[in-house]
C-alpha positions in Angstrom: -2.1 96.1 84.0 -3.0 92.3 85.5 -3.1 91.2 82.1 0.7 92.3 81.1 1.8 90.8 84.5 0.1 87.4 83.3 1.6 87.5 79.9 5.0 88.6 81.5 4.8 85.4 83.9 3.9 83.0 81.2 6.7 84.4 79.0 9.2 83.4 81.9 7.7 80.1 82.8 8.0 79.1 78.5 11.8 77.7 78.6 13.6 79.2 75.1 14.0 77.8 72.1 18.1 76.1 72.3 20.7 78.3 71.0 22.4 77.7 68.3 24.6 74.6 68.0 27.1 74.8 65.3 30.8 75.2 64.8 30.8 79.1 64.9 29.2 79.7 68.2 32.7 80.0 69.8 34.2 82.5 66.9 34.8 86.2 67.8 33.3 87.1 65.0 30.1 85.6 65.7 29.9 85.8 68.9 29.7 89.6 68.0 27.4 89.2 65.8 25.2 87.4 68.4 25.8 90.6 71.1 24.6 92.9 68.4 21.5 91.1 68.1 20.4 89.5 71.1 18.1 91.9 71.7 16.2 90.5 69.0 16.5 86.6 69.2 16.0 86.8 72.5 12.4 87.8 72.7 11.9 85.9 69.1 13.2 82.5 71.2 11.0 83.5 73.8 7.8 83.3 71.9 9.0 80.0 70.1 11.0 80.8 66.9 14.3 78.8 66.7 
């Protein structure tokens, strides 16, 4: 139990990797596409992956 509240304070303290910064982000369609799947990249940018 200690050891998941560690690794659930260091995953707060990392800062995300940056969104992504391209002509799309402020399309319907993609924003969409980013709702759909920010439960993914979320904890993906979390641990580092762009």
């Amino acid at each position: 139990m200690d050891a998941d509240e560690t690794n659930a304070m260091d995953a707060r303290a990392t800062p995300l990797a940056p969104l992504p910064d391209h002509g799309d982000v402020n399309m319907p369609w993609w924003q969409e596409l980013w709702r759909r799947h920010a439960h993914i990249t979320t904890p993906l940018r979390a641990r580092g992956l762009p």
